[in-house]
MARLUM-109871 format. One record per residue: x, y, z of N, C-alpha, C in turn; residue in three letters. Coordinates in Angstrom, 3 decimals. Each point is the difference from the previous one (the first is absolute). Layout:
REC   n.east  n.north     n.up  ca.east ca.north    ca.up   c.east  c.north     c.up resn
REC        X        Y        Z        X        Y        Z        X        Y        Z  ALA
...
//
This chain:
REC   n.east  n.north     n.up  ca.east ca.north    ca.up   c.east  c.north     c.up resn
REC  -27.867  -15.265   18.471    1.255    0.733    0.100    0.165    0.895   -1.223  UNK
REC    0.093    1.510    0.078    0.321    0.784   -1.121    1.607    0.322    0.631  UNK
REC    0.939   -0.648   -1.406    1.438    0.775   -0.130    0.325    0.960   -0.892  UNK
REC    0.909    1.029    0.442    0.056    0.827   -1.444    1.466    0.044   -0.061  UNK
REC    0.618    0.440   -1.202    1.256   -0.500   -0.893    0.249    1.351   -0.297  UNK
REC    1.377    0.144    0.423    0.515    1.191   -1.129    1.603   -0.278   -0.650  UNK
REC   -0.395    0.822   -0.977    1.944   -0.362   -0.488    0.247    1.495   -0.987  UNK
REC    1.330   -0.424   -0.801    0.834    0.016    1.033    0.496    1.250    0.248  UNK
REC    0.440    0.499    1.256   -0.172    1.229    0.892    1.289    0.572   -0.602  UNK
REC    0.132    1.178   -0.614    1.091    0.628   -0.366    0.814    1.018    1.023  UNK
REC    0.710   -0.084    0.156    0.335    1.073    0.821   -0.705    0.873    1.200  UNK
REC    0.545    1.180    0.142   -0.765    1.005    0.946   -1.830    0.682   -0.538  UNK
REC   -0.020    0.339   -1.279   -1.328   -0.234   -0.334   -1.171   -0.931    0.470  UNK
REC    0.834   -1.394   -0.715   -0.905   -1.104    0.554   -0.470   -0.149    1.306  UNK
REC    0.918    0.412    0.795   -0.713   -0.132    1.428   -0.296    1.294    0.574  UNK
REC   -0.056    1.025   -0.792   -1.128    1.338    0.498   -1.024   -0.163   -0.357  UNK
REC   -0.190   -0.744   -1.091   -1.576   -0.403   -0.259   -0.790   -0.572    0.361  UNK
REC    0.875   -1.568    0.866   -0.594   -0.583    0.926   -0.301    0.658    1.205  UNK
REC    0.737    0.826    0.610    0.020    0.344    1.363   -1.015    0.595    0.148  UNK
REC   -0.589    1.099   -1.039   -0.449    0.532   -0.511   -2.037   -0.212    0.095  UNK
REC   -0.003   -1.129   -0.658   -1.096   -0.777   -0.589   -0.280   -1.218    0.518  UNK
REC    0.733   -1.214    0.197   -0.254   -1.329    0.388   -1.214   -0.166    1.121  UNK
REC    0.707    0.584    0.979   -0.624    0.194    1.898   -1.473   -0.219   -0.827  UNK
REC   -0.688    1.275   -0.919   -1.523    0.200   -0.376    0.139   -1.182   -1.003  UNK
REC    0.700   -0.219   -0.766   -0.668   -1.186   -1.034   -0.565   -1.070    0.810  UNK
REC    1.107   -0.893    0.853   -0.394   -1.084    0.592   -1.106    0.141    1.142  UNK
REC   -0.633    1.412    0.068   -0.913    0.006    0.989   -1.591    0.358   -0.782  UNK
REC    0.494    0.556   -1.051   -1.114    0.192   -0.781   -0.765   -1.348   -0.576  UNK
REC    1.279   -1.169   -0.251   -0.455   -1.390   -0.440    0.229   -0.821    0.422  UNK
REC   -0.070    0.014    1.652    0.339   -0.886    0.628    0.913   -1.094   -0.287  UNK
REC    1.424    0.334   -0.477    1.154   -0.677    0.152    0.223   -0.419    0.834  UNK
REC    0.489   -1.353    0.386    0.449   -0.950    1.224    1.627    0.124   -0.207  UNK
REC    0.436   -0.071   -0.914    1.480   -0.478    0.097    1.064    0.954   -1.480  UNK
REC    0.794    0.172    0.192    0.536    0.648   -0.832    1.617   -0.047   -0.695  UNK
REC    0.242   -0.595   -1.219    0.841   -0.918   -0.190    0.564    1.394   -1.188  UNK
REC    1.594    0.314   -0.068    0.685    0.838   -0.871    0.980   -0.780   -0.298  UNK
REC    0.503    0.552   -1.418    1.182   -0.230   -0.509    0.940    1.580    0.398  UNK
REC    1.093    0.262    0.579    0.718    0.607    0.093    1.325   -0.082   -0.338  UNK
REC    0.093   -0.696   -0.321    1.611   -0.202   -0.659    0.700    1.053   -0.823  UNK
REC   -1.213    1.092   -0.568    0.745    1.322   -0.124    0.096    1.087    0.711  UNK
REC   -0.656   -0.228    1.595   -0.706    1.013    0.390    1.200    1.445    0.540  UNK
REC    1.289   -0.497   -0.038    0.693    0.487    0.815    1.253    0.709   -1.268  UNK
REC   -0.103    1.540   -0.421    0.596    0.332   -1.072   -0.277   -0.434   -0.978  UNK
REC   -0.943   -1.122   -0.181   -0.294   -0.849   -1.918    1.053   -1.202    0.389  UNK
REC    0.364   -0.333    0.803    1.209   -0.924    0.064   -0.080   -0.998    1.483  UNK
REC   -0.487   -0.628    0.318   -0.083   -0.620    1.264   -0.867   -0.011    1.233  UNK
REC    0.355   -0.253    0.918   -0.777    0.704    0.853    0.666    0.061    1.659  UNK
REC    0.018    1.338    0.268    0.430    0.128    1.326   -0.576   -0.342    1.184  UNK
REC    0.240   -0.319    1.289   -0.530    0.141    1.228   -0.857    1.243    0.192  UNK
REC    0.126    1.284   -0.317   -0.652    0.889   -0.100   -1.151   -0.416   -0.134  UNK
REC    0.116   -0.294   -1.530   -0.679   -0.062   -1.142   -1.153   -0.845    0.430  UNK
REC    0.061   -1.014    0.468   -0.729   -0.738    0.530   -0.890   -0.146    0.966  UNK
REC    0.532    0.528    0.924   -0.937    0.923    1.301   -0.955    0.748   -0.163  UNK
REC    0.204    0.983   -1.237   -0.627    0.883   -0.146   -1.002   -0.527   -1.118  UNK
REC    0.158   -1.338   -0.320   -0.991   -0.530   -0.802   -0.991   -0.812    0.563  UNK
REC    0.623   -0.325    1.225   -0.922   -0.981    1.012   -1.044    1.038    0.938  UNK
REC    0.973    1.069    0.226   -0.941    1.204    0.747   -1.419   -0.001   -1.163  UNK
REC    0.589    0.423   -0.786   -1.459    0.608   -1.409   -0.760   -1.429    0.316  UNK
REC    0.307   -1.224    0.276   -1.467   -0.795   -0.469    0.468   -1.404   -0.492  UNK
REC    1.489    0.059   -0.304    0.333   -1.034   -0.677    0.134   -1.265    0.749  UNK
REC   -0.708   -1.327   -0.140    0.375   -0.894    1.168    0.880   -1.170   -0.720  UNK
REC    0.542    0.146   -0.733    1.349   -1.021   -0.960    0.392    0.402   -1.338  UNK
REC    1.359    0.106   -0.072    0.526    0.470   -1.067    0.843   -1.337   -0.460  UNK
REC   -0.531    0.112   -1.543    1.068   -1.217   -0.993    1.091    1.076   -0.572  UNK
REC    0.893   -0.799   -0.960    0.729    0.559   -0.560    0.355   -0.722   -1.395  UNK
REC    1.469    0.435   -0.581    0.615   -0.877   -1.395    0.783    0.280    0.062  UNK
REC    0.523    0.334   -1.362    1.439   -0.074   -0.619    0.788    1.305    0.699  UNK
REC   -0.681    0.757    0.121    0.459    1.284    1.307    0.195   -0.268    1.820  UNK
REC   -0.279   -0.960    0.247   -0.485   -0.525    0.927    1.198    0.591    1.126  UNK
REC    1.551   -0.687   -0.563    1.072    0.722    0.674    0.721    0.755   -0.492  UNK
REC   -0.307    0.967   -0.237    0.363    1.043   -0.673    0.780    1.241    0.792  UNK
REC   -1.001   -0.348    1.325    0.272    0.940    1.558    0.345   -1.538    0.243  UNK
REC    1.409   -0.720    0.115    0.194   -1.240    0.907   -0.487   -0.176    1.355  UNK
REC    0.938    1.183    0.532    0.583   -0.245    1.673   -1.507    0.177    0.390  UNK
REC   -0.529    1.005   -0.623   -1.677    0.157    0.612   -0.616   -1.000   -0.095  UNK
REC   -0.508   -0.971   -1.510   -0.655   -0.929   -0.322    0.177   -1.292    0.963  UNK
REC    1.052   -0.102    0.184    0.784   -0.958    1.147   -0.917   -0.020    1.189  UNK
REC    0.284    1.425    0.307   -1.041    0.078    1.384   -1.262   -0.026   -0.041  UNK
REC   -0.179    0.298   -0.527   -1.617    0.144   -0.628   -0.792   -1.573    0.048  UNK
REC    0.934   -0.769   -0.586   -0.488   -1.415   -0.529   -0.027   -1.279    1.302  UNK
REC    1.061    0.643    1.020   -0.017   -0.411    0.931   -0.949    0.548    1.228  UNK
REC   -0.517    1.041   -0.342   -1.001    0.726    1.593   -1.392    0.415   -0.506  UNK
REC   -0.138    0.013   -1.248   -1.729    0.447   -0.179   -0.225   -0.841   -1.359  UNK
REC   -1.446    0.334   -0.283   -0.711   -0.515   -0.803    0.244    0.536   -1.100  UNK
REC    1.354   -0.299   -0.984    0.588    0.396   -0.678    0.390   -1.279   -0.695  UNK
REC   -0.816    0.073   -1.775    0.490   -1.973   -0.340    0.881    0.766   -1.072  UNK
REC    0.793   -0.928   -0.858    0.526    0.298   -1.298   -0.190   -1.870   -0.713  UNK
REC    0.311    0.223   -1.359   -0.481   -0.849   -0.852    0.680   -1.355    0.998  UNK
REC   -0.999   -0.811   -0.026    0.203   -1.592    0.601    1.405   -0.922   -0.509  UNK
REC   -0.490    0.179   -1.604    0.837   -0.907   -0.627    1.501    0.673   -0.463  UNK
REC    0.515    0.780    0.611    1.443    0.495    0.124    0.559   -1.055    0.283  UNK
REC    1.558   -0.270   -0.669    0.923   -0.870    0.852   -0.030   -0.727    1.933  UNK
REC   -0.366   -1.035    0.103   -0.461   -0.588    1.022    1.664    0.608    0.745  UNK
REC    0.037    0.314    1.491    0.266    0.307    0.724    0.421    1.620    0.162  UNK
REC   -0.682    0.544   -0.373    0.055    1.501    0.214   -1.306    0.580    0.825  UNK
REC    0.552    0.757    0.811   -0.832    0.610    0.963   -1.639    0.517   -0.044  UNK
REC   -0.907   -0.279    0.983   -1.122    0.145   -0.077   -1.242   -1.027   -1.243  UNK
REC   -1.108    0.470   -0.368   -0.743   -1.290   -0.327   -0.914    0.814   -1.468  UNK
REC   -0.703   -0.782   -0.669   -1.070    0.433   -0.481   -1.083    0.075    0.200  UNK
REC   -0.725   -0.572    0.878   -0.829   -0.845    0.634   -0.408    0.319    1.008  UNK
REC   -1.229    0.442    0.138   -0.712    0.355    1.586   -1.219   -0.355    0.310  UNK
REC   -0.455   -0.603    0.850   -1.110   -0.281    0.461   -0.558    0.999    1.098  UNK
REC   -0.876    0.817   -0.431   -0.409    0.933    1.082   -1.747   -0.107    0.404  UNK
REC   -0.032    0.807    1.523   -1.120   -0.537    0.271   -0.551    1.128    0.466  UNK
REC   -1.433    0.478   -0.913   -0.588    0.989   -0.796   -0.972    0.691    1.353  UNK
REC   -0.293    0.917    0.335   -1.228    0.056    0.593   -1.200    0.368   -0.975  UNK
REC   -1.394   -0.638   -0.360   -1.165    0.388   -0.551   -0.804   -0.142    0.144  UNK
REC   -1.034    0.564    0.040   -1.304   -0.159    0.399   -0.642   -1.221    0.666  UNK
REC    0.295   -1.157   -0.547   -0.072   -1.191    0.038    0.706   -0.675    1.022  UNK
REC    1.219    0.754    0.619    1.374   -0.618    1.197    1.169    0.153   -0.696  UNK
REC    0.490   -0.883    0.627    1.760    0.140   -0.654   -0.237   -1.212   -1.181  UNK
REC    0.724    0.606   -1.135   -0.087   -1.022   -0.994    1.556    0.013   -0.299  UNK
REC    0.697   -1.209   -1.001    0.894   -0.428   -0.395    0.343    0.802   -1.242  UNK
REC    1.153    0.671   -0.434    0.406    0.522   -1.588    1.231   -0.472   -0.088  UNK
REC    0.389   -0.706   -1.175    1.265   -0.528   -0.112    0.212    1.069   -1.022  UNK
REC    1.042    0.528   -0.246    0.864    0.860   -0.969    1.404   -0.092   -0.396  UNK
REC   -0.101   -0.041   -1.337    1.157   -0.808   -0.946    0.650    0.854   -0.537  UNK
REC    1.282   -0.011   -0.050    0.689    1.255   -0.620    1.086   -0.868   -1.103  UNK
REC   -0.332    0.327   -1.497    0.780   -1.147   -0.293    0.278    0.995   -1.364  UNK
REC    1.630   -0.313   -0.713    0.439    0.606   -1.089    0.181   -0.565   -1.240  UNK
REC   -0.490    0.806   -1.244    0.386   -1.000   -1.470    1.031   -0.809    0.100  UNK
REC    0.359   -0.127   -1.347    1.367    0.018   -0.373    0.549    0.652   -1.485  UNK
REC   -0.889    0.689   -0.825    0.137    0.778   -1.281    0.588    1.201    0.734  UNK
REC    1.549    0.389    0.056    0.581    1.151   -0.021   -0.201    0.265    1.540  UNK
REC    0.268   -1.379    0.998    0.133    0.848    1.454    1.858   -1.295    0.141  UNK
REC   -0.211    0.861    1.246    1.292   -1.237    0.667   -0.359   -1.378    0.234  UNK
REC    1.065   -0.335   -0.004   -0.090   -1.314    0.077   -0.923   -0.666    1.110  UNK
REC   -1.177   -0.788   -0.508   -0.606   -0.508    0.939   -0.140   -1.295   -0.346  UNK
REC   -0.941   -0.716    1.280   -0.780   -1.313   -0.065   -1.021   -0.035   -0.982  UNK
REC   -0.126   -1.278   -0.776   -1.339    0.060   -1.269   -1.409    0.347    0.958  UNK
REC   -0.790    1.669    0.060   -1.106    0.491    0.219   -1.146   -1.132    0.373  UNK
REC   -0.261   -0.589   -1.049   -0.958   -0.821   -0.079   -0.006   -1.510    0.694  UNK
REC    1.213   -0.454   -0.049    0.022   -1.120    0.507    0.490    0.071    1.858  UNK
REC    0.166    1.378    0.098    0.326    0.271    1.536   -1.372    0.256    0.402  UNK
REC   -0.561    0.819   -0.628   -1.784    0.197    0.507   -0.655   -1.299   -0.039  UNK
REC    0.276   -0.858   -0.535   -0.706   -1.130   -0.160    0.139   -1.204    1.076  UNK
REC    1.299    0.651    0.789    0.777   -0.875    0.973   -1.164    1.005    1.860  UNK
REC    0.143    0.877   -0.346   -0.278    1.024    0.856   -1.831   -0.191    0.403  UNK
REC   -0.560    0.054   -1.585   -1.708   -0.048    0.561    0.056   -1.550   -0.017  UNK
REC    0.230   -0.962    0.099   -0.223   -1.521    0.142    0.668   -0.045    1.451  UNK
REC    0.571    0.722    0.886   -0.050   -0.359    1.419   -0.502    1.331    0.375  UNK
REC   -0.457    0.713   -0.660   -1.122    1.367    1.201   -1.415   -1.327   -0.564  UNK
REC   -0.309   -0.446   -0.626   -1.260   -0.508   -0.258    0.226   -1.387    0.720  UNK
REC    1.235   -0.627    0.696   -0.147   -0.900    0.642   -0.258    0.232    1.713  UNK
REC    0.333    1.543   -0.156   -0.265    0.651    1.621   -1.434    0.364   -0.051  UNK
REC   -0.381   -0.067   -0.804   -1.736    0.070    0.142    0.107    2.316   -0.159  UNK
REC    0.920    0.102   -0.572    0.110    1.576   -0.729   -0.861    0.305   -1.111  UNK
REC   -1.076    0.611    0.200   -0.661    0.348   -1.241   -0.169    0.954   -0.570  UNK
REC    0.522    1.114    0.409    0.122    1.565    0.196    1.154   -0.091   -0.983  UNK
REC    0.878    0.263   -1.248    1.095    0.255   -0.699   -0.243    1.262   -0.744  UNK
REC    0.747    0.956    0.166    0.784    0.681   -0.773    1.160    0.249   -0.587  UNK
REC    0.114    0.264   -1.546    1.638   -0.078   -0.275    0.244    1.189   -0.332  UNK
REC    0.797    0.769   -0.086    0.921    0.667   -1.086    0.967    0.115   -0.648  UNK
REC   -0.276   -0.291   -0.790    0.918   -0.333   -1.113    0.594    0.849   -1.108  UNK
REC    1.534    0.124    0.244    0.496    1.091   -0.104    0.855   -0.520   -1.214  UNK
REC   -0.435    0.582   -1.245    0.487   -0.596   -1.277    0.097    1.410   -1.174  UNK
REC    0.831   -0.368   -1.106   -0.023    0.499   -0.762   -0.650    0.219   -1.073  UNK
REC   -0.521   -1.241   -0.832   -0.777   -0.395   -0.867   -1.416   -0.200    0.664  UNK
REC   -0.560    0.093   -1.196   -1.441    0.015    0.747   -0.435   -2.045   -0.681  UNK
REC    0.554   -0.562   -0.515   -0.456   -1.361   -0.199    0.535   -0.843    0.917  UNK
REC    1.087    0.668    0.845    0.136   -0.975    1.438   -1.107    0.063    0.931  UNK
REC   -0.501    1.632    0.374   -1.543   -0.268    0.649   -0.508   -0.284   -0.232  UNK
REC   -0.642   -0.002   -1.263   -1.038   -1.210   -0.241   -0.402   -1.245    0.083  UNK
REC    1.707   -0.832   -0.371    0.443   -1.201    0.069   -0.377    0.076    1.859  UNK
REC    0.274    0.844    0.758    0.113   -0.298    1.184   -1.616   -0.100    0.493  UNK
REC   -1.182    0.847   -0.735   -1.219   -0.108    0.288   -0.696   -1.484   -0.420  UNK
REC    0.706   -0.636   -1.447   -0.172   -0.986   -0.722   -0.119   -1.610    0.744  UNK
REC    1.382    0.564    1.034    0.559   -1.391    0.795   -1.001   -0.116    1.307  UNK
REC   -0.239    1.605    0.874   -0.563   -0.114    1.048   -1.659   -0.043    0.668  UNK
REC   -0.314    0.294   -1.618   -1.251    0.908    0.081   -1.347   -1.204    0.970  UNK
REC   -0.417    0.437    0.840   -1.327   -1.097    0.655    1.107   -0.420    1.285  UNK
REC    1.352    0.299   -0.248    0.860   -0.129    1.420    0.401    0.599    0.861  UNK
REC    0.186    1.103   -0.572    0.348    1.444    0.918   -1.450    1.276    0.426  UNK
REC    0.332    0.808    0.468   -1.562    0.958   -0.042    0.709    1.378   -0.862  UNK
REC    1.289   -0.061   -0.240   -0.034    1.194   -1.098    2.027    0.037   -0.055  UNK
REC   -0.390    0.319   -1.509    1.273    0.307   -0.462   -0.172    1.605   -0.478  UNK
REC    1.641    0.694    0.498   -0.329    1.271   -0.986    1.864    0.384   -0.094  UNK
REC    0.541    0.475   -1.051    1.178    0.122   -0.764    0.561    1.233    0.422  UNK
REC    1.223   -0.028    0.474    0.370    1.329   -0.297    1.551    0.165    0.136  UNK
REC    0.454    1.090   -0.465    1.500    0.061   -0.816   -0.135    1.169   -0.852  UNK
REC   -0.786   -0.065   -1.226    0.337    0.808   -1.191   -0.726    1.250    0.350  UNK
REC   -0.566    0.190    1.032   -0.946    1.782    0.290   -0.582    0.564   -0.823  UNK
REC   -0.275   -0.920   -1.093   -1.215    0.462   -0.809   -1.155   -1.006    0.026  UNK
REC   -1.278    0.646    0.517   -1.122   -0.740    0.726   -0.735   -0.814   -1.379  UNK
REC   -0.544   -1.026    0.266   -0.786   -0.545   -1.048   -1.633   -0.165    0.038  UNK
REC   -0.377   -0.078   -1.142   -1.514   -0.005   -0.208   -0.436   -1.108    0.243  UNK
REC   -0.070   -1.222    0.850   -0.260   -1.264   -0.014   -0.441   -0.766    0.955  UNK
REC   -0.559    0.899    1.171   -0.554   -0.303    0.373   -0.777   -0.906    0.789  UNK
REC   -0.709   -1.502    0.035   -0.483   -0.845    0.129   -0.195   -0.979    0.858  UNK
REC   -1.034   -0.429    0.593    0.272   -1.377    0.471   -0.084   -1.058   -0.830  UNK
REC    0.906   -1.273    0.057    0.057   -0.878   -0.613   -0.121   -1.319    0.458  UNK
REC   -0.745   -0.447    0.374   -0.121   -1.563    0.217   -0.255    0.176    1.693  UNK
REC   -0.092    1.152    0.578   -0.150    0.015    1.009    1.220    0.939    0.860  UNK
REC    0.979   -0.164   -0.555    1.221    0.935    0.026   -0.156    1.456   -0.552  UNK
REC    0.016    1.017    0.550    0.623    1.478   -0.630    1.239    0.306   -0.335  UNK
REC   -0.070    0.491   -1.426    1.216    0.182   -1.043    0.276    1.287   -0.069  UNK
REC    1.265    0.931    0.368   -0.157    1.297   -1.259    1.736   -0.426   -0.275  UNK
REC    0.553   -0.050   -1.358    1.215   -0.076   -0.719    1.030    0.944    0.950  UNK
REC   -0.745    1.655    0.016    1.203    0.437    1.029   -0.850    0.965    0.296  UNK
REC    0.185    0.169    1.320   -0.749    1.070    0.671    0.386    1.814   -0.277  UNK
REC    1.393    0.568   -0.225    0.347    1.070   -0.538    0.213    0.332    1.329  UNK
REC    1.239    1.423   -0.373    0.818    0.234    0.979   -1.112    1.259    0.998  UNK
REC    0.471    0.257    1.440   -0.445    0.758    0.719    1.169    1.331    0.000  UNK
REC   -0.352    0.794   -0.446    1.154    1.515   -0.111   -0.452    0.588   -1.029  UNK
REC    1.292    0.713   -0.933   -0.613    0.845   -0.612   -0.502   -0.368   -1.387  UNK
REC   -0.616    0.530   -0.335   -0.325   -0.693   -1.294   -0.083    1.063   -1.554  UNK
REC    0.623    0.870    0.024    0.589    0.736   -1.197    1.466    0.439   -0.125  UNK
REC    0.122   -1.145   -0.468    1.423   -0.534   -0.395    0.361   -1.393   -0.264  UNK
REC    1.133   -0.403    0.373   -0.136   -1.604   -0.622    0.740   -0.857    1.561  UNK
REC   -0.822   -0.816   -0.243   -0.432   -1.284    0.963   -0.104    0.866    1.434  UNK
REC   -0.090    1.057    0.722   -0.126    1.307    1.060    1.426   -0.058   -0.085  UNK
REC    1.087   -0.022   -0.786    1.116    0.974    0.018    0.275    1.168   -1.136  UNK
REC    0.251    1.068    0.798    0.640    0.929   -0.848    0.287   -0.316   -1.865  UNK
REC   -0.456    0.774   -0.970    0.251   -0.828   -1.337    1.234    0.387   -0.367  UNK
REC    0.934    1.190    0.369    1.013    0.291   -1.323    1.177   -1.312    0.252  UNK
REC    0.532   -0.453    1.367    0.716   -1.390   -0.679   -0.870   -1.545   -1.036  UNK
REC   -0.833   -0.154    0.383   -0.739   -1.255   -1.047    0.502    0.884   -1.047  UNK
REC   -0.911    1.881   -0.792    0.088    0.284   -1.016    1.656   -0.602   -0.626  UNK
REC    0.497    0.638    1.138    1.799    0.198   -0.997    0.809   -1.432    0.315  UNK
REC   -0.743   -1.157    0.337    0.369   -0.757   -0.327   -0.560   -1.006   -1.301  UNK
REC   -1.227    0.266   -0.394   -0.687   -0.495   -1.105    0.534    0.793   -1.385  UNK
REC    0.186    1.048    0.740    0.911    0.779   -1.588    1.222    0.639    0.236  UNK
REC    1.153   -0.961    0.608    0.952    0.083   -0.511    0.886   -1.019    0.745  UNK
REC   -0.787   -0.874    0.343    0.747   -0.837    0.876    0.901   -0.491    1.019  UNK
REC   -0.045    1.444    0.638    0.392    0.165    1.505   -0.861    0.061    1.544  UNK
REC    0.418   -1.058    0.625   -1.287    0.327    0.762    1.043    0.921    1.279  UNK
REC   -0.913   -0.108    1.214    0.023    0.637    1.043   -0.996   -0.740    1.239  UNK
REC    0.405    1.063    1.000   -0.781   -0.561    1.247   -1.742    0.798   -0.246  UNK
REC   -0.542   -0.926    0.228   -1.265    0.505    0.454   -0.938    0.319    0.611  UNK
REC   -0.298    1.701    0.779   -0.942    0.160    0.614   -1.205    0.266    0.082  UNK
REC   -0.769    0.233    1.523   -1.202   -0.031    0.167   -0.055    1.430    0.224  UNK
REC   -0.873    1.198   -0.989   -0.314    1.228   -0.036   -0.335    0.137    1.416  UNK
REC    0.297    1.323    0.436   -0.134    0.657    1.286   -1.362    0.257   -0.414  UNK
REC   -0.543    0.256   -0.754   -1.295    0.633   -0.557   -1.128   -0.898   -1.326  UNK
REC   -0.781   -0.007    0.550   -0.629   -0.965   -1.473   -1.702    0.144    0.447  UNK
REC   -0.376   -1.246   -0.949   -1.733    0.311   -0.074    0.498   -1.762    0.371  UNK
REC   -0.655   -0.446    1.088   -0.033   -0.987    0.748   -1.681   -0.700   -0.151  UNK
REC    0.479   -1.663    0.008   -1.350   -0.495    0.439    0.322   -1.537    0.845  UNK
REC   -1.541    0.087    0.683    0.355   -1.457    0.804   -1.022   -1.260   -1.106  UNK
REC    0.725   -1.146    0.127   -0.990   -0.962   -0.818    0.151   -0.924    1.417  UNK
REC   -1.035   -0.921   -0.161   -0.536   -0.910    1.180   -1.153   -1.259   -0.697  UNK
REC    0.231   -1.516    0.375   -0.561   -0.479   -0.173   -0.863   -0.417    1.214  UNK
REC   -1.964    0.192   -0.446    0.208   -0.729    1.623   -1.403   -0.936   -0.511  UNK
REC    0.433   -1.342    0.822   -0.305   -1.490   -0.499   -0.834   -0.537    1.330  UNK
REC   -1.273   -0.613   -0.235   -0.570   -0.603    1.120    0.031   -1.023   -0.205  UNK
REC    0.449   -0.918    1.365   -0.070   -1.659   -0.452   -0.549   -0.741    1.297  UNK
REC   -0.566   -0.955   -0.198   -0.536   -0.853    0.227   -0.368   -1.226    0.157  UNK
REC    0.835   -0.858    0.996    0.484   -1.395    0.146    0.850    0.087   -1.439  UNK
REC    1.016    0.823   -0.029    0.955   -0.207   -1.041   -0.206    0.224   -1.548  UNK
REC   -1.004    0.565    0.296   -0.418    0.162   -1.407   -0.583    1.556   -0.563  UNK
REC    0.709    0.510   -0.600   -0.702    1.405   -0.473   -1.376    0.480   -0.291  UNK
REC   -0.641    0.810    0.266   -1.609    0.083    0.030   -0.145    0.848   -0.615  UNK
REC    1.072    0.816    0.142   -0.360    1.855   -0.486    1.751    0.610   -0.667  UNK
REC    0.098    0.944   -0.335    1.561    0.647   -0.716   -0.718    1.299   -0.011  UNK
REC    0.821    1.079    0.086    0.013    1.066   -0.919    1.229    0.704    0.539  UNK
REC    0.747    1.032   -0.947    0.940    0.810   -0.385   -0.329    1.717    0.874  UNK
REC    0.390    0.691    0.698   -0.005    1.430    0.296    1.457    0.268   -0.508  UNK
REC   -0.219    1.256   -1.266    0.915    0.572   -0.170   -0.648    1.882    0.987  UNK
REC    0.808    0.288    0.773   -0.221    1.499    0.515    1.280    0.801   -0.340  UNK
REC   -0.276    1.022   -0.644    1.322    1.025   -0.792   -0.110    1.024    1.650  UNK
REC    1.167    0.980   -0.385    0.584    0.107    0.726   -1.091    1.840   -0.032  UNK
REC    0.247    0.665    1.128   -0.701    1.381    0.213   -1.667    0.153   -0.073  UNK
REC   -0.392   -1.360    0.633   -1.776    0.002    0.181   -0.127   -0.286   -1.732  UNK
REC    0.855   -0.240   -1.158   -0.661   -0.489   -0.614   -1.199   -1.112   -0.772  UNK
REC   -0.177   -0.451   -0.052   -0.759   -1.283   -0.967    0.184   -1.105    1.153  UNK
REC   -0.871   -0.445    0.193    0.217   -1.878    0.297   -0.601   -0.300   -0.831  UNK
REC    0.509   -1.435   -0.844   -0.331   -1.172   -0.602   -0.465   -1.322    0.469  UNK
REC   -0.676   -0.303   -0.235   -0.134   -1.592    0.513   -0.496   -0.829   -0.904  UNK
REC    0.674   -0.737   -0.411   -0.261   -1.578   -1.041   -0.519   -0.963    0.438  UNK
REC   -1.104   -0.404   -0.454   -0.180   -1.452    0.687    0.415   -1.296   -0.862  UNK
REC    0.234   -1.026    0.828    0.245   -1.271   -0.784   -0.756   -0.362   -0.918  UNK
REC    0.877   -0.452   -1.368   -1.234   -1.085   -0.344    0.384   -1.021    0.210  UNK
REC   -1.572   -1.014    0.269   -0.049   -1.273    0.606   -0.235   -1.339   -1.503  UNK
REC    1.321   -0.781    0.147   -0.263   -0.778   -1.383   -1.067   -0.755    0.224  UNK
//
């Protein structure tokens, strides 16, 4: 089974790039399944019904989310109830929709099993369930269903909660990868059998700060007023993508495609294997 990962989708950029590009990535590397963070995809702020459609059209076959998650409520609502749409697991127990999906893959091989985890810090998000000890509740009955296929994302602020989260799972899950802060990391790796990257980096634009517009961040760092913040009508855009092969649950292969935006550059990183 090859899955590939993207995060997190900024606005209207972010998903011209996909629409754009994806269709050929996942055919160029034989992608089976295709797992996004969108929780910004819709204005930098949520995500619409639109928004979503038009992400499932491009290629997308499940979208996680976070701390943006309801941001678009009345949409997210619906969303969480009619498609393959998760937001973080460990939110306050009785609120709508799940973290948690068990989906069933087509690959080369037949239909295979992917469990996918959508789960949130707790350094500087809302109030949630303790991350770690909810994942810990979560893969001890997918591994009692005979689930060997796990993916998480893990949508954090700090980068020593992902780790801690690679630390706890690693040889249990088939890949962890971070995302929240939209600045991508160098890190690469499989670890113990698990694939790691700290945070995958945002999909949109990428000259400016985090793909929004810079003069509110500027004029709020120097002078301490902020404002609302948007997603440029115009920018130099890129897509990042993780895509991970696994194998009775276990990672075999990793690497990173960064593709910039106007036929520029593709990148591709490969894992290192500890």
């Amino acid at each position: 089974m090859r899955i590939g990962f993207i995060g997190d989708i900024v606005g209207r950029p972010g998903r011209k790039i996909i629409k754009e590009n994806l269709s050929k990535i996942k055919e160029e590397y034989n992608i089976d399944f295709v797992i996004a963070n969108a929780e910004n995809a819709s204005h930098g702020f949520g995500l619409t019904v639109e928004s979503a459609k038009e992400l499932f059209k491009a290629g997308i076959d499940l979208i996680t989310g976070g701390n943006h998650s309801f941001d678009k409520k009345k949409d997210m609502m619906a969303l969480l109830e009619t498609t393959n749409v998760l937001r973080p697991d460990n939110y306050p127990e009785g609120l709508v929709g799940s973290g948690v999906k068990i989906c069933e893959v087509n690959t080369s091989n037949g239909i295979e099993k992917l469990a996918v985890i959508n789960l949130m810090g707790q350094f500087g998000m809302p109030i949630v369930e303790n991350p770690f000890n909810w994942a810990t509740k979560l893969i001890t009955k997918l591994h009692e269903d005979e689930i060997k296929n796990i993916f998480i994302d893990f949508h954090a602020e700090v980068t020593s909660e992902k780790r801690i989260m690679l630390m706890m799972f690693k040889n249990q899950v088939s890949a962890i990868c971070g995302t929240h802060t939209h600045v991508g990391t160098d890190d690469l790796q499989i670890f113990e059998n698990t694939a790691y990257l700290t945070d995958i980096g945002l999909t949109g634009c990428r000259d400016n700060v985090i793909g929004m517009d810079s003069k509110v961040p500027i004029q709020k760092v120097t002078t301490g007023i902020g404002g609302h913040f948007e997603v440029p009508n115009s920018c130099k855009s890129i897509l990042q993508i993780m895509v991970t092969d696994i194998e009775d649950g276990k990672a075999t292969n990793s690497f990173k495609i960064k593709k910039y935006c106007n036929n520029q550059k593709l990148i591709i990183t490969e894992a290192f294997t500890e």
